[in-house]
C-alpha positions in Angstrom: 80.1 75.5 103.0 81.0 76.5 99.6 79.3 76.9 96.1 80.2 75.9 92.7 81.1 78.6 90.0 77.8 80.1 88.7 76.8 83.2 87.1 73.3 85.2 87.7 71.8 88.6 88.1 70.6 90.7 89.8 68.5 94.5 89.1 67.9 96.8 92.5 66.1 99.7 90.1 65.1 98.4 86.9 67.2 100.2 84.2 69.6 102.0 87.0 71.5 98.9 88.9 72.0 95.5 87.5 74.4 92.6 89.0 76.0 89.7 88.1 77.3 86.8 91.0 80.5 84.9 90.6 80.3 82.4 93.0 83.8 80.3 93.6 84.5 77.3 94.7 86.3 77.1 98.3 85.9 75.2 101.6 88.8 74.6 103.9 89.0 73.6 107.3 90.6 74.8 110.1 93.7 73.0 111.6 95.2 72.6 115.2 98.0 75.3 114.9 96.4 77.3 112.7 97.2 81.2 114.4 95.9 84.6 113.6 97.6 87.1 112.4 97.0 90.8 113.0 96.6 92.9 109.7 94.3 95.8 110.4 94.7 99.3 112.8 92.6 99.3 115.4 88.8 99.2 114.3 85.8 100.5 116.1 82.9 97.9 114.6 84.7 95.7 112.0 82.1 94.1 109.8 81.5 93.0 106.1 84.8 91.0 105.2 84.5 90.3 101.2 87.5 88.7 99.5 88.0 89.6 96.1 90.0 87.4 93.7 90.2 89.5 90.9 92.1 92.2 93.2 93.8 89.7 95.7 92.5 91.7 97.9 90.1 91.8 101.3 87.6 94.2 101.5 85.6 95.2 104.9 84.1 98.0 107.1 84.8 100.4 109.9 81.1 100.0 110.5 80.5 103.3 112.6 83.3 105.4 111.0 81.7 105.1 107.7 85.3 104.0 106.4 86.0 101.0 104.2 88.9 98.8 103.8 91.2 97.2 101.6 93.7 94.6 102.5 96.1 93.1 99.9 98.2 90.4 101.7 101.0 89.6 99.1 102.8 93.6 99.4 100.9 94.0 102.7 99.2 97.0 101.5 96.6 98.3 103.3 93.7 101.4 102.6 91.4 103.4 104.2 88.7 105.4 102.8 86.1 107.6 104.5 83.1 107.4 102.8 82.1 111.3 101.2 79.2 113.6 102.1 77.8 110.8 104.4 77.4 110.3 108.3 75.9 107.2 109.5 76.8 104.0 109.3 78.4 101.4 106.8 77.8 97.9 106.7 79.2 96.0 104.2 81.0 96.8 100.7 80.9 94.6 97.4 82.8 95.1 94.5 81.2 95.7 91.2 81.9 94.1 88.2 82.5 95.5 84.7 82.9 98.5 86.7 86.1 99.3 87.7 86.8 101.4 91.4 82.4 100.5 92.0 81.0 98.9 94.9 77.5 98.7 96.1 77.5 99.4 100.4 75.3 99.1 103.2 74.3 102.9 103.7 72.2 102.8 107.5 68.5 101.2 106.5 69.9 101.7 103.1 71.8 100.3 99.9 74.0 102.7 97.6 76.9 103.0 95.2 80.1 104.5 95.4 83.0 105.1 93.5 86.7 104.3 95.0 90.3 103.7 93.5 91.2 101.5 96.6 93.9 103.6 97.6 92.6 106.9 98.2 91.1 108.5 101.2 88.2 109.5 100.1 85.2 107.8 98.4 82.7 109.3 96.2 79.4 110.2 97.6 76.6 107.0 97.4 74.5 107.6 94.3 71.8 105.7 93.4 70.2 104.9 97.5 67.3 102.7 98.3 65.7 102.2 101.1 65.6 98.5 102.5 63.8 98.5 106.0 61.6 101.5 106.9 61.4 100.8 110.6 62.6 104.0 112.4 66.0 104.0 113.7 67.0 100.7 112.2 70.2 99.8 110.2 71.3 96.9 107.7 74.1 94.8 109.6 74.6 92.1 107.1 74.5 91.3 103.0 75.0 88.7 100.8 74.1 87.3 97.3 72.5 83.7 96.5 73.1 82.0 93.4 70.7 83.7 91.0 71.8 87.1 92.2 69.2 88.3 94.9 70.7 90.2 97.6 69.7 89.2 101.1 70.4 91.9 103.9 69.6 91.9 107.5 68.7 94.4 109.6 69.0 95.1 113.4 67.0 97.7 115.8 68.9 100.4 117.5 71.1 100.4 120.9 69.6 100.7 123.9 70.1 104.6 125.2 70.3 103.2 129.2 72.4 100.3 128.1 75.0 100.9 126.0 76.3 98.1 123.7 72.9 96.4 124.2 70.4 96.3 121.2 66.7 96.4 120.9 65.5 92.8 120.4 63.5 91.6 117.9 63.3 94.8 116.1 65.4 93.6 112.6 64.4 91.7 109.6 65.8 89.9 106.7 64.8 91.1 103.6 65.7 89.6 99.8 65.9 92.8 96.8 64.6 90.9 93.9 65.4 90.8 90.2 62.6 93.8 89.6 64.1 95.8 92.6 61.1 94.8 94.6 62.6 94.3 98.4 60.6 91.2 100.2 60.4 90.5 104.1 62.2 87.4 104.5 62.2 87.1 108.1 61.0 89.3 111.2 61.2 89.7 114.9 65.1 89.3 114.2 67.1 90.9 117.2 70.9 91.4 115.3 71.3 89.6 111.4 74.0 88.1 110.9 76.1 85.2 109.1 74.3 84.3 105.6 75.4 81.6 103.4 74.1 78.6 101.1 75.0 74.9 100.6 76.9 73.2 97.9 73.7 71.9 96.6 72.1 75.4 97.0 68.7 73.5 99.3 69.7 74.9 102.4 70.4 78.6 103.7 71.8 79.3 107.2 71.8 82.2 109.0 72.4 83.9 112.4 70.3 86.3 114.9 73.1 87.0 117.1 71.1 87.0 120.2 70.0 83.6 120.0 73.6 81.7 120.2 72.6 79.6 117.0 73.1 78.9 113.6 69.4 78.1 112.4 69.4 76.3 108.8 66.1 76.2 106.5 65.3 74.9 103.4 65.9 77.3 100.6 63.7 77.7 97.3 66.3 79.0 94.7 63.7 79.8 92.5 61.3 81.8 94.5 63.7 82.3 97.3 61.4 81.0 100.0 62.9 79.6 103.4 60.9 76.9 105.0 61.9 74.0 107.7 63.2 76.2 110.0 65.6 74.3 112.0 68.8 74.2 114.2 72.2 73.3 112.6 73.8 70.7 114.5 76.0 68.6 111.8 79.2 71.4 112.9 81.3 72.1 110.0 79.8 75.7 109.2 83.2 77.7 109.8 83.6 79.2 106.3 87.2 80.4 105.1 88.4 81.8 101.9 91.7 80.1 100.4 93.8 80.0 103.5 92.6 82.9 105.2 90.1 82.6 108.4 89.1 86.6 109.2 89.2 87.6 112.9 87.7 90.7 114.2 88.5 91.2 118.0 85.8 92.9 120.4 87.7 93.9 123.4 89.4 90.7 124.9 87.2 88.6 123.2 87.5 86.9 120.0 84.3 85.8 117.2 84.7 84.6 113.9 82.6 86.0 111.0 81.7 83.1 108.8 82.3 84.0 105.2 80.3 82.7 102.6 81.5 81.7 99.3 79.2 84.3 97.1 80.5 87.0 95.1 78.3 90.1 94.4 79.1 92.5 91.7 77.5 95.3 90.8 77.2 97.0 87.6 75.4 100.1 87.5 73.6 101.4 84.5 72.6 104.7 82.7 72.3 107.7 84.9 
């Protein structure tokens, strides 16, 4: 799945965030042969992976560490960052544009900005936080951006205390922030969200609740961003790779793919 180049935007608080979407064209397919290589230090929850073609660079999460990641491939560079003043966890990072070293994150139930040179240590604390899904003990787990610049992020319920590694079921939603900053309920009874992306045409949106072993497909409203005609996708073909690269994130001695959409998010923030 890949989109055409398209520009839109996007405001969390109205006169505080605004964004603007790049959205570039790129759909490759996997062939026999093709190996993984191994780029990253060992990583607690790796989540989040956002290539950035103005940077060359891959950007993801330590998702419990609170650390984000930068990758540059061609010098085989590679930074960590802890995230300042904050303890929880981190579940995505998007790079801002217009804004150098600015990146909106996934901040627990939350959404926030910080400030980082991609090289240092250290980021700044998150400024500007809001609050996406009030259920107690909750977290974000996944975000993207649709053509006209909403931000979709799912959420997932906490981990079971007597079984660790085990999540509460059907305790997440998926939730759009819309142009105004208002935040909408897309979906509920969602156990873990996962894997968001679009069509070429921009009619369908797929998605994944980890727990049900499915890619489920709906028609998407671009306008209104309403999901309808829930369904199963069965046509194959939804492994989604940017330019040559296929991002692997290992789980003991198992292997999943995270599907990477083609939507860029940037982020500009406003006045103070």
């Amino acid at each position: 799945m890949s989109a055409s180049n398209s520009t839109g935007f996007l405001s969390f608080f109205t006169q505080i965030w605004c964004c603007y979407l790049i959205i570039p064209t790129c759909s490759k397919t996997v062939e026999v042969g093709t190996t993984a290589e191994h780029v990253s230090p060992v990583l607690e929850l790796g989540e989040g992976p956002h290539w950035d073609p103005l940077t060359q660079s891959l950007y993801f999460v330590d998702l419990h560490r609170a650390r984000v990641n930068r990758y540059h491939p061609e010098t085989n560079g590679y930074f960590i960052a802890t995230i300042d003043d904050y303890e929880g966890d981190v579940s995505l990072i998007i790079p801002a544009e217009g804004k150098n070293n600015n990146f909106v994150v996934g901040l627990g139930p939350s959404i926030g900005i910080i400030e980082w040179d991609g090289r240092s240590n250290k980021t700044s604390r998150p400024k500007h936080v809001k609050l996406v899904d009030e259920t107690p003990g909750n977290r974000l787990n996944d975000g993207k951006a649709d053509a006209t610049g909403r931000l979709w992020v799912g959420s997932m319920g906490p981990e079971i205390k007597e079984s660790p590694g085990h999540y509460h079921k059907r305790r997440g939603s998926l939730y759009s922030v819309e142009l105004d900053g208002t935040v909408i309920k897309r979906l509920s009874n969602v156990s873990i969200s996962n894997g968001m992306a679009w069509s070429l045409d921009k009619k369908k949106f797929y998605y994944v609740d980890t727990y049900k072993f499915a890619v489920e497909a709906y028609d998407f409203d671009i306008v209104s961003g309403n999901l309808s005609k829930y369904m199963i996708a069965k046509n194959g073909n939804l492994i989604v790779i940017f330019d040559e690269w296929l991002i692997i994130f290992s789980y003991y001695s198992n292997y999943s793919t995270d599907s990477l959409n083609t939507i860029k998010n940037y982020i500009n923030k406003g006045n103070d």
